[in-house]
C-alpha positions as CSV (number, residue, x, y, z in Angstrom):
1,X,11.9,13.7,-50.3
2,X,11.0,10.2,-50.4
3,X,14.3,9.2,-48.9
4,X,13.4,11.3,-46.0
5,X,9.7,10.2,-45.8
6,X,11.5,6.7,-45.6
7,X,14.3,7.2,-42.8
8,X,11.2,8.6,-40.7
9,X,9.3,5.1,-41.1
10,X,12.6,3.8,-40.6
11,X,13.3,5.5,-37.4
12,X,9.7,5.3,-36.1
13,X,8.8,1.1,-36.7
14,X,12.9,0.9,-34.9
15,X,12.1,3.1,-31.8
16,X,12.2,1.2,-28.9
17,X,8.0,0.9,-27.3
18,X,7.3,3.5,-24.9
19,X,4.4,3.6,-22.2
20,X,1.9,6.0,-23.3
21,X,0.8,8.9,-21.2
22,X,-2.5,8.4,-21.7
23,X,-4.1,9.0,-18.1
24,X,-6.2,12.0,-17.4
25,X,-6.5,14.4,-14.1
26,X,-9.7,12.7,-13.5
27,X,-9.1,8.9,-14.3
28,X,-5.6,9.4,-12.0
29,X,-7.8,10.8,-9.2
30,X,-10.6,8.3,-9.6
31,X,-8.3,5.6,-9.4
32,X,-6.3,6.8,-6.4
33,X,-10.1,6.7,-4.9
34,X,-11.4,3.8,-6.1
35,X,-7.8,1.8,-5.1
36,X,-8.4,3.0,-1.6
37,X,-11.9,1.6,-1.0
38,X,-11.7,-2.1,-1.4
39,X,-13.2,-4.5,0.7
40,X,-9.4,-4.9,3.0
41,X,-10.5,-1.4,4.3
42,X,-14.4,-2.6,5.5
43,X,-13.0,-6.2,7.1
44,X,-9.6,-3.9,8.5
45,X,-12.3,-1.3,10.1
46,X,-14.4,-4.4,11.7
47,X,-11.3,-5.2,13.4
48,X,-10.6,-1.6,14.3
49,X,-14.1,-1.6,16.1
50,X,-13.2,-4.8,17.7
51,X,-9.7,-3.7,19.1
52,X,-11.0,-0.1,20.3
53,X,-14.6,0.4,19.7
54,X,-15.6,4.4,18.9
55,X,-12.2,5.2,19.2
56,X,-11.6,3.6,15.6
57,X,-13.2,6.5,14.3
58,X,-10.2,8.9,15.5
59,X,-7.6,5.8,14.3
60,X,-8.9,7.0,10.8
61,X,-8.0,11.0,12.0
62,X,-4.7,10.4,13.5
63,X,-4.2,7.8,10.3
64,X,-5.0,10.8,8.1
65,X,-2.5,13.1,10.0
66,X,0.5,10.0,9.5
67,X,-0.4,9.7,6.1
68,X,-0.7,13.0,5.0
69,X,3.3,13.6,6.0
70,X,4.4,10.6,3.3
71,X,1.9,11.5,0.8
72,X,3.6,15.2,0.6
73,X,6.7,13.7,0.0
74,X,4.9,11.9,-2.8
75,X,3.5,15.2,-4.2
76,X,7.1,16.2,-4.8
77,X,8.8,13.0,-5.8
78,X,6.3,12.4,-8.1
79,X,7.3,15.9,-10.3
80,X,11.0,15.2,-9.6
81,X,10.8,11.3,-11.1
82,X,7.8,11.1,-12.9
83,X,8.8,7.2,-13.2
84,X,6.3,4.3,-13.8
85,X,6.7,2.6,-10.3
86,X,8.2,5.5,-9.3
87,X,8.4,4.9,-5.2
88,X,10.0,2.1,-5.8
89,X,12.8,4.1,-7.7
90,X,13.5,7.8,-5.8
91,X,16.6,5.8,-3.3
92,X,18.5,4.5,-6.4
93,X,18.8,7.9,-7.4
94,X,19.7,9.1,-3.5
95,X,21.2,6.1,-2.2
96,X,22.8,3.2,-5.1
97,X,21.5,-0.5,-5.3
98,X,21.3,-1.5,-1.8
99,X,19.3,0.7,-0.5
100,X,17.1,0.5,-3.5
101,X,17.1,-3.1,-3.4
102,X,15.8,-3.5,0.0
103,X,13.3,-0.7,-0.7
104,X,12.3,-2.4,-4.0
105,X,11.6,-5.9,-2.5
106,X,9.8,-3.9,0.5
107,X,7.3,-2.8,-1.8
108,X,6.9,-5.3,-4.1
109,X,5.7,-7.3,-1.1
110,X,3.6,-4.9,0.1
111,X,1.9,-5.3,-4.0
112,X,1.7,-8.6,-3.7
113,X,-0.4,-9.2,-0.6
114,X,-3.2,-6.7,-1.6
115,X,-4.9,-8.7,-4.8
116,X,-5.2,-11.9,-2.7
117,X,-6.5,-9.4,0.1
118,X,-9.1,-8.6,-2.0
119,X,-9.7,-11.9,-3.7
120,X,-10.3,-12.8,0.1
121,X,-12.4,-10.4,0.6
122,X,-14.8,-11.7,-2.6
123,X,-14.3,-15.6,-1.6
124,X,-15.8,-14.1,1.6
125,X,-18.7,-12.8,0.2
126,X,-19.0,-16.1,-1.4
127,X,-19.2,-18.0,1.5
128,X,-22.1,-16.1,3.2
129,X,-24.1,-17.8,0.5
130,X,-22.6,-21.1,0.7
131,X,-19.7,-21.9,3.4
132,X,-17.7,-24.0,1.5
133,X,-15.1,-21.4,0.3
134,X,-13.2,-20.5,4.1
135,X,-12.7,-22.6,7.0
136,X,-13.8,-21.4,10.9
137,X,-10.1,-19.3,10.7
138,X,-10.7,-17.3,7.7
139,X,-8.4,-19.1,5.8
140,X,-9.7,-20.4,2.1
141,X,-10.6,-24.1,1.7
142,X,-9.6,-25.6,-1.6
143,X,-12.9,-24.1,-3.1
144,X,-11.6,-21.1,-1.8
145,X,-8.1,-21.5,-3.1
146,X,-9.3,-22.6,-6.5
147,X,-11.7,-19.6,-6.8
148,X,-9.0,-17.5,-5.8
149,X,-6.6,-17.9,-8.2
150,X,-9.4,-17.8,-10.8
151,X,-10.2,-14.2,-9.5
152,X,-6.7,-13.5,-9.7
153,X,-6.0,-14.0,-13.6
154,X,-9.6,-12.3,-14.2
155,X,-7.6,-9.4,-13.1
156,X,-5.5,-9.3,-16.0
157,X,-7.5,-8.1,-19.0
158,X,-8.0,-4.7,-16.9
159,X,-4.6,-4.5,-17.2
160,X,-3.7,-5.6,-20.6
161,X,-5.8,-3.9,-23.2
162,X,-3.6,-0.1,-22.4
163,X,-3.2,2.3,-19.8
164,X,-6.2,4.4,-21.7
165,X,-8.1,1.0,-21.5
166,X,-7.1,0.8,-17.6
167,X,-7.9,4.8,-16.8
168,X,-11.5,4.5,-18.4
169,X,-12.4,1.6,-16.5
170,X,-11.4,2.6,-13.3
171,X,-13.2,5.9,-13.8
172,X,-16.9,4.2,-15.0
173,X,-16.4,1.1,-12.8
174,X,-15.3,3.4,-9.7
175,X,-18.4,6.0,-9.9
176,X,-20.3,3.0,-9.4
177,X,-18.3,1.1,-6.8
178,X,-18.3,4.8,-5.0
179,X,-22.2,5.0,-5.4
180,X,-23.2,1.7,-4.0
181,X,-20.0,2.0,-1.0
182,X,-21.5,4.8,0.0
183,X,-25.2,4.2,-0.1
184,X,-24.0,0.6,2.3
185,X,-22.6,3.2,4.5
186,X,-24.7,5.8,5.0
187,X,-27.5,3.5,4.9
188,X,-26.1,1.7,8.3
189,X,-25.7,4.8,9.8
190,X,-28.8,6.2,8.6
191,X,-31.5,3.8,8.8
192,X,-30.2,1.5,11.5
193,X,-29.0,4.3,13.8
194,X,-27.8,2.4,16.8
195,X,-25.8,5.7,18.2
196,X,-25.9,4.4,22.0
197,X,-22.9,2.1,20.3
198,X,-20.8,5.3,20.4
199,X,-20.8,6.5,23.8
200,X,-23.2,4.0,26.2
201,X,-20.9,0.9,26.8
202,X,-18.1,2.0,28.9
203,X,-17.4,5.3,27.2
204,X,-15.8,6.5,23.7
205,X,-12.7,4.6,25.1
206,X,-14.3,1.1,26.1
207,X,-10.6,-0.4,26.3
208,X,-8.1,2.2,27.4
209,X,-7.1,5.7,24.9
210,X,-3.8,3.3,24.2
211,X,-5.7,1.1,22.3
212,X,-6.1,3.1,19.4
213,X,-2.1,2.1,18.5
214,X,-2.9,-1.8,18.1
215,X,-5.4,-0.8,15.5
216,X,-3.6,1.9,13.8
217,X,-2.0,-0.6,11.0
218,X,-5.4,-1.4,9.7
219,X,-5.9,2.4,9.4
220,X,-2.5,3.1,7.8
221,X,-3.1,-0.3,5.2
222,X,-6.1,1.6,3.8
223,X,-4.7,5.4,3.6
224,X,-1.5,3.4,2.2
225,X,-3.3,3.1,-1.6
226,X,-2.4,7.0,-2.3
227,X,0.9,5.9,-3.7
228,X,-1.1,4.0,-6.7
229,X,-1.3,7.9,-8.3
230,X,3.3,8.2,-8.3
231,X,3.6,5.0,-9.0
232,X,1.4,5.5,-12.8
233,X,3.2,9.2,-13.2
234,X,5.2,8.4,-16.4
235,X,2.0,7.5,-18.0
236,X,0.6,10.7,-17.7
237,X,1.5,14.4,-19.5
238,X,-0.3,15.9,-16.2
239,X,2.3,15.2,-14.0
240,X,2.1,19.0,-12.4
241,X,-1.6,17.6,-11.3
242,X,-0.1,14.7,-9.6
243,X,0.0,16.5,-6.4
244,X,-3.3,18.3,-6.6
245,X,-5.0,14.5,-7.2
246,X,-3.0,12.8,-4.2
247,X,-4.5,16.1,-1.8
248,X,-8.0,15.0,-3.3
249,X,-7.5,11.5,-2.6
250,X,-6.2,11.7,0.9
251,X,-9.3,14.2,2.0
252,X,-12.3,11.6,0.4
253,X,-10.8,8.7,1.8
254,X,-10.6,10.2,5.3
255,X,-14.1,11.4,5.1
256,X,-15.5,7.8,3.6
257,X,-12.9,6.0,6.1
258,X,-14.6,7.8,9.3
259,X,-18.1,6.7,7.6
260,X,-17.2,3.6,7.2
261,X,-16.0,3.2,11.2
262,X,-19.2,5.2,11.9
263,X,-21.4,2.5,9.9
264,X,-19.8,-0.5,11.4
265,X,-20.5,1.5,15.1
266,X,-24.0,2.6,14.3
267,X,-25.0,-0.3,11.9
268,X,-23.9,-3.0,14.9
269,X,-27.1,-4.9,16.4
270,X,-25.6,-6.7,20.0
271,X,-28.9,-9.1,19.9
272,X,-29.0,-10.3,16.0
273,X,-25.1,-11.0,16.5
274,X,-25.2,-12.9,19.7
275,X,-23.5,-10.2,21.4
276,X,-23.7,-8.9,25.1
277,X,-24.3,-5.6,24.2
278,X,-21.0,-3.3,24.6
279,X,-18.7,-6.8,23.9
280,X,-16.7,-4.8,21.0
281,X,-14.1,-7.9,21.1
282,X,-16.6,-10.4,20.2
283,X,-17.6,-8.6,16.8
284,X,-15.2,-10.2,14.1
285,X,-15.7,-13.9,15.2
286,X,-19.5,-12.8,15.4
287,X,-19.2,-13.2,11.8
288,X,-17.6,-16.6,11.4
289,X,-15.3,-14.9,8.2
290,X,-18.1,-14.0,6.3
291,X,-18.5,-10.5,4.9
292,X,-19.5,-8.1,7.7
293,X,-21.6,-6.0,5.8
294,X,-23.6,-8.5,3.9
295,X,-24.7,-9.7,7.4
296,X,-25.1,-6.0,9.0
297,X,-27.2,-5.2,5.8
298,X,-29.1,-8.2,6.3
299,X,-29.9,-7.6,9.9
300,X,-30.7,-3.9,8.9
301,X,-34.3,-5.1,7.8
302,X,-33.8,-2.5,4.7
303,X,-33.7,-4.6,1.9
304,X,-31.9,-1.9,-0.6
305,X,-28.7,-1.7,2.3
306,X,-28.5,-5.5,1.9
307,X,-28.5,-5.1,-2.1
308,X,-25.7,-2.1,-1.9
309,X,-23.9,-4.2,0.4
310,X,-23.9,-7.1,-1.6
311,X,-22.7,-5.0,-4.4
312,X,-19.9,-3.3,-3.1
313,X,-18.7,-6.7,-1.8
314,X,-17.9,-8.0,-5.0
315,X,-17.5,-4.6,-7.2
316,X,-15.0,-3.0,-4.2
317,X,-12.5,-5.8,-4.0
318,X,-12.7,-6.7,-7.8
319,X,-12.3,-3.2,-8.9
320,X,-9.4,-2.6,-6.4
321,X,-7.5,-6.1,-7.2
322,X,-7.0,-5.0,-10.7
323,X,-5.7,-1.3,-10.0
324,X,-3.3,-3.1,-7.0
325,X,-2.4,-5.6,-10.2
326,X,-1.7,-3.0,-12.2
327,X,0.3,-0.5,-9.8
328,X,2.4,-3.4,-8.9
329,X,3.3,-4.7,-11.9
330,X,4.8,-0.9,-12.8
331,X,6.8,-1.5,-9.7
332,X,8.5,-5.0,-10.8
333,X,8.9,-3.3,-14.2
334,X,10.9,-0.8,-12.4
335,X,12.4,-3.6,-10.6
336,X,13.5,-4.5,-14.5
337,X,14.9,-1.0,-15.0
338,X,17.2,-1.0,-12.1
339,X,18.6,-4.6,-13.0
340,X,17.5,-6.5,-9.8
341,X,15.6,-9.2,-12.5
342,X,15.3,-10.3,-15.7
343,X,15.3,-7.6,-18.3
344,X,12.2,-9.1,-20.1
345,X,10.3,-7.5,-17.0
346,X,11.4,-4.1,-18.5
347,X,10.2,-4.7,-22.1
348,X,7.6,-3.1,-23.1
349,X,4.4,-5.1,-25.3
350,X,4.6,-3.0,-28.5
351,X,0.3,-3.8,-29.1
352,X,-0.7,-1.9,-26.1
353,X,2.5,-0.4,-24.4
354,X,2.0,-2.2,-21.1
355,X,4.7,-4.1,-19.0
356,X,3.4,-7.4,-20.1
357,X,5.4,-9.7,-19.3
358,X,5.7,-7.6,-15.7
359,X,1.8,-8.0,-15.5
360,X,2.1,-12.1,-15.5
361,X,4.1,-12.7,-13.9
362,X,2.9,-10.4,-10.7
363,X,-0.4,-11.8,-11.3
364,X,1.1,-15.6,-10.9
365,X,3.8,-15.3,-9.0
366,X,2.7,-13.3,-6.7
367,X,-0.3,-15.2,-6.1
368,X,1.1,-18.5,-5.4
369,X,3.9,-16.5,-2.5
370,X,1.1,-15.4,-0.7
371,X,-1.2,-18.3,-0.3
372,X,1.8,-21.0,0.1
373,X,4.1,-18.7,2.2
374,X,1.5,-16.9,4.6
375,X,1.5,-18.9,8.3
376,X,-2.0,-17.7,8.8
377,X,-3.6,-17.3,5.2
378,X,-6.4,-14.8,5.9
379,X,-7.5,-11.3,5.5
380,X,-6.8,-9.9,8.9
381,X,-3.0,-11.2,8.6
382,X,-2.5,-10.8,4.9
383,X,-3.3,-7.0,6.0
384,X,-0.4,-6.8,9.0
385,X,1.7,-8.7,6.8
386,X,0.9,-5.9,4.2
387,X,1.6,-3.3,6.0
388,X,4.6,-3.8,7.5
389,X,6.6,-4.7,4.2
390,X,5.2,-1.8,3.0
391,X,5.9,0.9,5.6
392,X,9.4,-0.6,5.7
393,X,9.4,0.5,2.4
394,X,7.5,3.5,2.7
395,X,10.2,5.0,5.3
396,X,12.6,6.1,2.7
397,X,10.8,8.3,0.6
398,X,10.9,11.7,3.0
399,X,14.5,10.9,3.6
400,X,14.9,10.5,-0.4
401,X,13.4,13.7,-1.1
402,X,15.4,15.5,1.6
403,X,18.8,14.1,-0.5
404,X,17.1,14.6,-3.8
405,X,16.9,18.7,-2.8
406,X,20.7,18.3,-1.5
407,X,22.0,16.9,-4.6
408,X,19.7,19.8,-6.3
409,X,17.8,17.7,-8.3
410,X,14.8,19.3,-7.5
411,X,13.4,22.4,-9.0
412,X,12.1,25.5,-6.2
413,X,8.5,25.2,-8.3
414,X,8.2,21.2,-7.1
415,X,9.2,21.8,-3.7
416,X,6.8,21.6,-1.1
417,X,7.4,23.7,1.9
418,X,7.8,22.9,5.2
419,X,9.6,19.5,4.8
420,X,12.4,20.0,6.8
421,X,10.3,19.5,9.6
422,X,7.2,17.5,7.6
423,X,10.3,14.8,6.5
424,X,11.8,13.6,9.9
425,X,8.0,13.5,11.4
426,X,7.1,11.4,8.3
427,X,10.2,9.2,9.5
428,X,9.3,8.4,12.7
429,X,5.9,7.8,11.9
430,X,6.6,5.6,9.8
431,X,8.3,3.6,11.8
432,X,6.3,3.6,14.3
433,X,3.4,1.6,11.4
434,X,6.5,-0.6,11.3
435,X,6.5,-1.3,15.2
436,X,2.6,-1.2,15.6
437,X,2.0,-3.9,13.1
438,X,3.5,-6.0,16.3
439,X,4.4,-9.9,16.1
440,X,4.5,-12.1,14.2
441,X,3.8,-9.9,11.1
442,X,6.9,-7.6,11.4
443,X,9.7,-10.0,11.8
444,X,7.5,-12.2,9.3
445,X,8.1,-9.5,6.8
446,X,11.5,-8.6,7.4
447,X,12.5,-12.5,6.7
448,X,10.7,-11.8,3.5
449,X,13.0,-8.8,2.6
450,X,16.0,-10.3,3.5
451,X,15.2,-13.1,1.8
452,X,14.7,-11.3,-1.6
453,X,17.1,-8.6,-1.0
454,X,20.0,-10.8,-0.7
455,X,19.0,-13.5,-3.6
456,X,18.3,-10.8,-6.1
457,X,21.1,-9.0,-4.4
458,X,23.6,-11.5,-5.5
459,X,22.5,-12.4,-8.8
460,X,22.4,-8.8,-9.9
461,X,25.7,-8.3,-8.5
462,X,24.8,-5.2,-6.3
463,X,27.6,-3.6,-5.7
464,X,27.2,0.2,-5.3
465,X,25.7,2.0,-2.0
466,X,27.0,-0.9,0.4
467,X,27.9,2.0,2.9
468,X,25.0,4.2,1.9
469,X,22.7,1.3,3.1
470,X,23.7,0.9,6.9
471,X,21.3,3.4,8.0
472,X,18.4,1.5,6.4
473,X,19.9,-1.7,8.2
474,X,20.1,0.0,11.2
475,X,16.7,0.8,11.0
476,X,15.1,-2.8,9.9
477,X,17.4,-4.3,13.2
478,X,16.1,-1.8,15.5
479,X,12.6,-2.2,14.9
480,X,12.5,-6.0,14.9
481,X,14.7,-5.8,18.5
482,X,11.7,-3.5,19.2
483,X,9.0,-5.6,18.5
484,X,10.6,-8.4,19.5
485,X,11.4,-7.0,23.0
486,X,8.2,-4.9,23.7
487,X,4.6,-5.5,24.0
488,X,2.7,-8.8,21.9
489,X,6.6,-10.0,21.0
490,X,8.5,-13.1,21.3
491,X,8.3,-15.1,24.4
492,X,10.0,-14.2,27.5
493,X,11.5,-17.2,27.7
494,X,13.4,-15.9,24.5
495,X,13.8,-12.3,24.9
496,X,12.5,-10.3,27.9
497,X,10.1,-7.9,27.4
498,X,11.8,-4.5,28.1
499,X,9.2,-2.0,27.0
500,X,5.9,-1.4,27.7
501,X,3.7,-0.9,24.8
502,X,3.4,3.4,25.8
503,X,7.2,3.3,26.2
504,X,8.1,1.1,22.8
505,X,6.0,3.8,21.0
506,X,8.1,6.5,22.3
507,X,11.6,5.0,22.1
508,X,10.5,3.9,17.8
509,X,9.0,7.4,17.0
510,X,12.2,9.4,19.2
511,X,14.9,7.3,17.5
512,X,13.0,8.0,13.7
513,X,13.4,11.5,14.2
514,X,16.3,11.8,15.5
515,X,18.9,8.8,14.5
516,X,17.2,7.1,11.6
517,X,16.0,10.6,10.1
518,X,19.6,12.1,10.1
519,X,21.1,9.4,9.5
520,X,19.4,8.7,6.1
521,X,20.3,12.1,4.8
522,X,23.7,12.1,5.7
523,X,23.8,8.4,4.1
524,X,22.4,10.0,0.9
525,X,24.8,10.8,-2.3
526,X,26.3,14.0,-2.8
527,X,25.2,14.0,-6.6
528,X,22.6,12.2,-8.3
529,X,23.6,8.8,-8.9
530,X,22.9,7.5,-12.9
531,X,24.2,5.0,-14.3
532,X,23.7,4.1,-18.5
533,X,22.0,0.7,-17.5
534,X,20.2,1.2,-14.2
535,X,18.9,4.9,-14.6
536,X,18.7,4.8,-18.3
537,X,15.5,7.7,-18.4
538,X,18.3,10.7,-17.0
539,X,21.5,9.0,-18.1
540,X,24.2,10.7,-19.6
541,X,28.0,10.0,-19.5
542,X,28.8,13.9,-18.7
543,X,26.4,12.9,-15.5
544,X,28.0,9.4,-14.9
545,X,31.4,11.3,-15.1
546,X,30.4,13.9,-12.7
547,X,28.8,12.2,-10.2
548,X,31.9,9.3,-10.4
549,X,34.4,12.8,-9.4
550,X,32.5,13.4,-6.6
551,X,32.6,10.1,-4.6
């Protein structure tokens, strides 16, 4: 008996430390929620206003409708490979390496932006008390710079103390952020009430019904936070809630989004601004970088909007940094798993069962990139920048869960019907986020994934899926010739400009459905790949050897 008792200790102080699944169906759905609303979503809907006026509010609908065809696909995936970082991982299993590769360092970008974007968003807040912290562009000073990094590795205990740590936080801290977001916006509407904004200056369309598409990146940035809930799935034991919490998620953001776009419209005073009344264009540099709302509150002449404003504006983009810090370091931990980087970024802290070493180095690398590498270091471009690594990245998870049910991975209780037509719509939409986010941002971010693709590329030796990625090639090429050639693109003088804006849209969505979209599938693997060092959490040799007889 005491043998026994003995080879249990044994076996139990040698197992290997294993993320816990600590996260309830509320803490996941608070901090989808709370990851959505961070200050990147008020500044991105200031600039929506600017670009279209009212018609930002039905950016936030059609957003909404996009979104809601890749977040199904998440809803599935999620059940299927209930993987920390988990998006980042669905195409190893569908496609090999190098289509995993590109889509890893595609999302790992996207990760990386978002805590500067909301350390911006703070240094902004600072600087409406004292404008020492960003210069007339937006872009941070060396106060600003300084005070960002700081912000950056405050971010870090949220992270480090455990995912149960992490869950309650984000469920106390987001009730209030909620609380005081909503009492800004709904005050604005409310109390300042300026509805002529809606409909008296040239209409609900002030600059053309086309102009909702120049905005539509800013809308798809802020719906793009869903994926934090697939991304934290292996630290859960509700995984069959996953779906139910991402449905929540996507319905109260919409909702807050369009009162958000409806504060900014209603809350907007032409004369305390300096604006000719109906001049939507001249809003963002109206507020010389600053945070909007601390200036819309201030103007309000309600002292208690001002104080909710001012709150959110530090709590929002604080709150959100560390649940972006945290989401992304389960992605370069997965990075770890399929053997693009260092296998330290795999291990696992045996005190807490976090990613630790994951979590640092995200924080600090990923905050130097972005403020030496950006052209134009500020929030509006950190946000385009953002989003087009991202939906770059985003683009293969329909066409992963289309090969996923092929290969019959998936169980008939996880599917989610209507996909065969839900998955080639999510396609092209998604690459038509890719085109949308325009120049310089796109081709900006596609230098960044080349880049990383073919350095980690090489020193992981990535060998398997080099045909299975051509599709996914195809697709990168096409869209930067797109941008490039339609449009805000490159200079004439370089390329002509082939396409108008209406027709670009057309050609990128037509060509997702119906050559990227197939493509993809037919690209996929007939079984599921695994591999005993690079899908170690379903590996088996009778697998290995299966899915080896069948290429």
């Amino acid at each position: 008996m005491i043998e026994n008792n003995n080879t249990i200790k044994s076996n139990i102080h040698g197992r290997k430390p294993r993320l816990r699944k600590d996260l309830t169906f509320n803490q996941m759905l608070m901090i989808g929620l709370v990851g959505s609303f961070g200050n990147g979503a008020l500044f991105g809907t200031v600039v929506m206003v600017a670009g279209a006026g009212p018609e930002a509010i039905l950016a936030f609908v059609l957003g909404a409708i996009i979104y809601a065809s890749i977040g199904v696909s998440y809803m599935e995936l999620a059940r299927v490979y209930p993987e920390a970082g988990g998006p980042t991982r669905y195409t190893i299993y569908t496609h090999g390496r190098w289509t995993n590769i590109i889509n890893a360092i595609s999302d790992i970008i996207w990760y990386i932006f978002i805590p500067p974007i909301e350390v911006i968003a703070i240094i902004a807040g600072l600087n409406y008390f004292d404008p020492i912290f960003l210069t007339a562009t937006g872009a941070p000073t060396y106060y600003g710079v300084g005070i960002g990094l700081a912000l950056m590795l405050a971010l870090i205990p949220f992270n480090y103390y455990g995912v149960k740590q992490f869950g309650r936080s984000s469920l106390y801290t987001g009730i209030v952020k909620l609380f005081f977001y909503l009492s800004m916006s709904l005050g604005l509407i409310f109390f300042v009430f300026a509805y002529k904004n809606l409909y008296a200056y040239h209409g609900f369309f002030p600059y053309g019904a086309t102009s909702i598409f120049a905005i539509m990146p800013y809308a798809m940035y802020d719906f793009g936070a869903i994926r934090v809930i697939p991304d934290l799935a292996e630290e859960t034991n509700m995984k069959e809630k996953i779906p139910r919490a991402i449905a929540l998620v996507m319905l109260f953001e919409t909702l807050i989004y369009i009162s958000v776009a409806f504060a900014v419209l209603m809350g907007t005073k032409w004369s305390a601004l300096g604006i000719i009344p109906g001049h939507f264009d001249d809003i963002v540099a109206a507020f010389h970088g600053d945070n909007p709302f601390f200036i819309m509150g201030r103007q309000s002449g309600f002292i208690y909007i001002f104080i909710a404003a001012v709150i959110t504006g530090f709590l929002a983009p604080f709150v959100t940094g560390y649940i972006y810090l945290g989401s992304g370091t389960r992605v370069l931990f997965s990075m770890g798993r399929s053997g693009y980087i260092s296998k330290s970024l795999k291990a696992i802290d045996k005190k807490h069962n976090i990613p630790l070493v994951s979590l640092i180095i995200f924080a600090v690398v990923g905050t130097f990139l972005v403020f030496v590498t950006a052209p134009d270091p500020s929030i509006y471009t950190f946000i385009d920048d953002a989003t087009a690594a991202g939906y770059i990245g985003l683009i293969a998870t329909p066409i992963a869960l289309m090969v996923s049910r092929r290969q019959g991975v998936t169980k008939k209780k996880d599917m989610v019907r209507g996909m065969g037509i839900i998955a080639p719509l999510a396609t092209g939409a998604s690459g038509l986020i890719v085109f949308w986010t325009g120049w310089p941002s796109e081709p900006y971010a596609v230098i960044l994934i080349a880049a990383g693709a073919i350095i980690f590329g090489i020193w992981s030796r990535v060998k398997i899926g080099a045909k299975n990625v051509l599709w996914y090639i195809l697709f990168i090429a096409f869209a930067t010739f797109m941008v490039a050639t339609s449009h805000d693109g490159l200079s004439s003088s370089v390329f002509p400009q082939f396409f108008s804006y209406i027709d670009g849209t057309v050609i990128t969505f037509l060509v997702g459905v119906f050559i990227i979209y197939p493509l993809g599938v037919y690209s996929g693997f007939k079984k599921q790949f695994v591999h005993r060092e690079f899908t170690e959490e379903i590996y088996s040799e009778e697998k290995e050897m299966e899915w080896k007889n069948s290429q």
